[in-house]
Each structure stands twice: as C-alpha cells, then as structure tokens.
C-alpha atoms as one frame of an Amber mdcrd trajectory, in Angstrom:
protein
 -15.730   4.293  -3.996 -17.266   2.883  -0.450 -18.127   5.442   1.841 -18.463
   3.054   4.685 -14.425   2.956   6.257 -15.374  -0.105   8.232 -16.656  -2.263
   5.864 -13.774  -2.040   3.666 -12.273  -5.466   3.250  -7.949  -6.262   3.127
  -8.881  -7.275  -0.773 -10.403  -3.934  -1.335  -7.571  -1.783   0.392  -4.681
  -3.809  -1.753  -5.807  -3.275  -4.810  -6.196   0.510  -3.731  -2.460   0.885
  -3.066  -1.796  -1.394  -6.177  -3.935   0.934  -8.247  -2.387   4.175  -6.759
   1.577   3.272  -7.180   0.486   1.274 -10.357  -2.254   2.664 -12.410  -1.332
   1.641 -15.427  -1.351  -1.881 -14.227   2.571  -2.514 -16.089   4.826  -3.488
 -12.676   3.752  -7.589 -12.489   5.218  -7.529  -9.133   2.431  -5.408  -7.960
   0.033  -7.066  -9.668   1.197 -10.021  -8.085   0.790  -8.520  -4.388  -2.891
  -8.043  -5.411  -3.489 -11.255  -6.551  -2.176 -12.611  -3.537  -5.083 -10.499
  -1.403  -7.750 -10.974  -4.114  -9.708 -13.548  -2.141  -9.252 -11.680   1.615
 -12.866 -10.406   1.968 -12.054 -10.016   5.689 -13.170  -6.475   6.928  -9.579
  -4.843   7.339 -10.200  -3.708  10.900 -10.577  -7.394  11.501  -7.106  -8.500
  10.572  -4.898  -8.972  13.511  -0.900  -8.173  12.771  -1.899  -6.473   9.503
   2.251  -5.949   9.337   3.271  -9.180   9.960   0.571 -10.568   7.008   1.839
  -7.725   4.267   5.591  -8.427   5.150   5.449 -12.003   4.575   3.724 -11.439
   1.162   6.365  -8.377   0.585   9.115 -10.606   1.572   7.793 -13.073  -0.690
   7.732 -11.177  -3.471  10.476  -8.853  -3.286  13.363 -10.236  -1.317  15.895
  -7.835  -1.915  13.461  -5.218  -1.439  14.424  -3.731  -4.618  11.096  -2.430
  -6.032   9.772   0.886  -4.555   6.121   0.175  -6.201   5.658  -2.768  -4.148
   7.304  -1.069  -0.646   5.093   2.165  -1.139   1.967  -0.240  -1.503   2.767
  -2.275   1.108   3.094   0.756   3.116  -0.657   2.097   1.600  -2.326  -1.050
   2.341  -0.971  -0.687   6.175  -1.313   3.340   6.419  -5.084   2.117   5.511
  -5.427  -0.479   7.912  -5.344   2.050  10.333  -6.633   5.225   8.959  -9.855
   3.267   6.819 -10.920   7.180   6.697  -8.421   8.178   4.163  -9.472   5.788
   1.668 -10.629   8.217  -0.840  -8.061  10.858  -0.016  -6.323  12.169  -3.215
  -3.422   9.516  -4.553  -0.588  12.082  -4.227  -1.586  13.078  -0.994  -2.110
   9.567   0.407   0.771   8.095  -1.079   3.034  10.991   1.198   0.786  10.110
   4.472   1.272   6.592   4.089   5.435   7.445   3.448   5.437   9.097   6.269
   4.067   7.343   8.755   5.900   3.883   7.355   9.183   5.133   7.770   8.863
   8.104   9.852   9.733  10.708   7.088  12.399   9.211   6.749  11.659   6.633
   3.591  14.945   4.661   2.135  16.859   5.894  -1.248  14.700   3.882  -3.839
  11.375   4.605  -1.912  12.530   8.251  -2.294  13.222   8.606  -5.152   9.940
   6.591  -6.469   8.472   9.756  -4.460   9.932  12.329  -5.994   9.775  11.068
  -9.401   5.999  11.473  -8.536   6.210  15.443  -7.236   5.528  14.021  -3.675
   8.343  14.651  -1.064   8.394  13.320   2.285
C-alpha cells in the first residue's frame, strides 16, 4: 500500500473503496464504477469537484440509487479525497468514517443496513 497520501491517484482511491465494500469482486455494478476510473492517473488532490465527478458516474450507474455497495464506495472514494491520510486505515473502520461524514451519521435505510450487515454502525 503507498505510503505517500499525496501521490495517490483518483484510479488508485476507487478501486480502494471498490475493494473494501466488494472484496470478493461479485457486485458488477461496482466493478463497473472502477472501470470507469481505471484510466484517472490524476493525483486525487488534483481533481477539482471530486463530488460532482463521482455523482455523475454514481448517477450513471445506479439511477434509482438502489445499491448500497456502490453509495458506500462512492462515499469512500470522496471521504478519501479529502482525508488521503486514511488510506490504509482498517476497512471496517474506514467504511464508518467515510458513512459518517457522507451523510452526517445519518446514512439512508439501504446504506444502513449494508452497514450493519457488516458489524459497523453509524
């Protein structure tokens, strides 16, 4: 894993959140959401409206927004954008910071209960 926060590049912090709601690699929806970022070597702290850029690829991908996988690493891949020092923080324990701060503690039903069928509560 990098050690270097500021070198890490969008490509490189996707497929981090894919990897941590998705380690198995089995939700195609997520694996779509890194293929989409596969080829953005830009250094993360570089990307301007990191929101607006995930959102549109979220929306794309999930119009409904009816997968929790693909909300919770959305929400990683921003949480990360900001806080480039947590990369190598323990999955559980990111996956609640990155919860929290996305929707204030306050994450809706299906985000939830992804969560808690995890052991993380928010």
């Amino acid at each position: 894993m990098r050690h270097d926060p500021d070198a890490l590049t969008l490509a490189e912090v996707v497929a981090r959140a894919c990897e941590l709601v998705d380690p198995d690699g089995v939700d195609a929806v997520v694996g779509e959401l890194q293929q989409a970022f596969e080829d953005a070597d830009e250094p993360i702290r570089a990307v301007e409206d990191i929101e607006s850029r995930v959102g549109a690829v979220l929306a794309n991908l999930d119009p409904a927004v009816a997968n929790p996988s693909l909300a919770v690493a959305g929400a990683v891949t921003i949480y990360l954008s900001y806080r480039r020092d947590e990369y190598g923080v323990e999955p559980a324990k990111l996956l609640r910071m990155a919860a929290e701060a996305e929707w204030q503690g306050d994450p809706p039903d299906l985000v939830g209960a992804w969560l808690a069928d995890r052991g993380i509560s928010v």
